[in-house]
N, C-alpha and C positions, 0 to 999 in steps of 0.2 A: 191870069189876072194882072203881073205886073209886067206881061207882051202890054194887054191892051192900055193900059195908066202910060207905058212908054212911047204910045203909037197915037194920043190925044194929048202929049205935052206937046205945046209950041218949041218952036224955035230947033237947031241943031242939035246937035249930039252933046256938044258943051253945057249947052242952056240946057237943054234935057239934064243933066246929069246935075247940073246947079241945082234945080226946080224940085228934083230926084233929094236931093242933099237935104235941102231947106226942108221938103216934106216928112223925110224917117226924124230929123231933129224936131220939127214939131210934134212929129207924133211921140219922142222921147219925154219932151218936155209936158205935153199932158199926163202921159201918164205917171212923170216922177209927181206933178202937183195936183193931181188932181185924183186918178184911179189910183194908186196905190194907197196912199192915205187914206180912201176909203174903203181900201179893202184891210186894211193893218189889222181892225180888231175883227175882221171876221176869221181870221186865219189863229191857227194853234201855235205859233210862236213863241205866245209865254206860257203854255204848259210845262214847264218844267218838273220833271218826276225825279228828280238828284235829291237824295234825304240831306241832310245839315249835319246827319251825326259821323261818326267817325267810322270810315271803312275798316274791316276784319285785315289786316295781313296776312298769310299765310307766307 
């Protein structure tokens, strides 16, 4: 898959790599605004099972 995305970018090996750069940052940036935020409550992250009372020492 990322032969063929490298073998239909224009330009050189430079621009390739520019074009390459600019695309995984875009795709960072959707996902920190967009997909994760709507994944946050579907995820178990604040089940927290930790009681409030006082652990036993032994």
């Amino acid at each position: 898959m990322y032969g063929w995305i490298w073998r239909h970018l224009p330009g050189n090996a430079w621009m390739r790599a520019l074009i390459s750069l600019v695309m995984v940052l875009a795709v960072v940036y959707l996902l920190f605004q967009y997909v994760f935020p709507w994944a946050e409550p579907l995820l178990p992250f604040n089940d927290v099972t930790v009681d409030n009372g006082m652990a036993a020492v032994r």
